[in-house]
Residue, then its C-alpha position, 0 to 999 in steps of 0.5 A: x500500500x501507497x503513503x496516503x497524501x496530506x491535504x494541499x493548504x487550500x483544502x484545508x479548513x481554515x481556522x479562527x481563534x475567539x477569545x470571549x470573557x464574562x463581566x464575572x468569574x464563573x469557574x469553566x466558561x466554555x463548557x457552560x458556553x458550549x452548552x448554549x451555543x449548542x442550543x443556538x446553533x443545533x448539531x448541524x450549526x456546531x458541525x459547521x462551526x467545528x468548536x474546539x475549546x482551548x483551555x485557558x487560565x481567564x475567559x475562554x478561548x474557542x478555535x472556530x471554522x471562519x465561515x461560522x465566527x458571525x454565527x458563534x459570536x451572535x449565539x454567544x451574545x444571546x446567552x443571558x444566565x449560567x448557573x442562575x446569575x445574569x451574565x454578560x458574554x462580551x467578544x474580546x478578539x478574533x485572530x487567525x493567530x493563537x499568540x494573539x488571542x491569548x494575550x487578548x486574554x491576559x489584558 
C-alpha cells in the first residue's frame, strides 16, 4: 500500500481563534458556553462551526471554522444566565493567530 497524501493548504479548513470573557468569574466558561451555543446553533450549526475549546487560565478561548465566527459570536451574545446569575458574554478578539488571542486574554 501507497503513503496516503496530506491535504494541499487550500483544502484545508481554515481556522479562527475567539477569545470571549464574562463581566464575572464563573469557574469553566466554555463548557457552560458550549452548552448554549449548542442550543443556538443545533448539531448541524456546531458541525459547521467545528468548536474546539482551548483551555485557558481567564475567559475562554474557542478555535472556530471562519465561515461560522458571525454565527458563534451572535449565539454567544444571546446567552443571558449560567448557573442562575445574569451574565454578560462580551467578544474580546478574533485572530487567525493563537499568540494573539491569548494575550487578548491576559489584558
Amino acid at each position: 500500500m501507497g503513503k496516503i497524501k496530506a491535504l494541499l493548504p487550500s483544502l484545508k479548513e481554515k481556522k479562527r481563534y475567539l477569545a470571549f470573557d464574562a463581566n464575572i468569574p464563573i469557574v469553566d466558561l466554555s463548557s457552560h458556553c458550549y452548552k448554549e451555543v449548542h442550543t443556538f446553533l443545533g448539531d448541524l450549526g456546531m458541525a459547521h462551526a467545528g468548536i474546539v475549546p482551548i483551555q485557558t487560565k481567564k475567559g475562554a478561548l474557542w478555535k472556530i471554522n471562519h465561515t461560522t465566527v458571525n454565527h458563534v459570536k451572535a449565539a454567544l451574545t444571546m446567552i443571558s444566565n449560567i448557573q442562575g446569575k445574569e451574565v454578560i458574554i462580551r467578544s474580546l478578539n478574533v485572530s487567525g493567530v493563537l499568540r494573539k488571542a491569548q494575550t487578548q486574554l491576559e489584558r
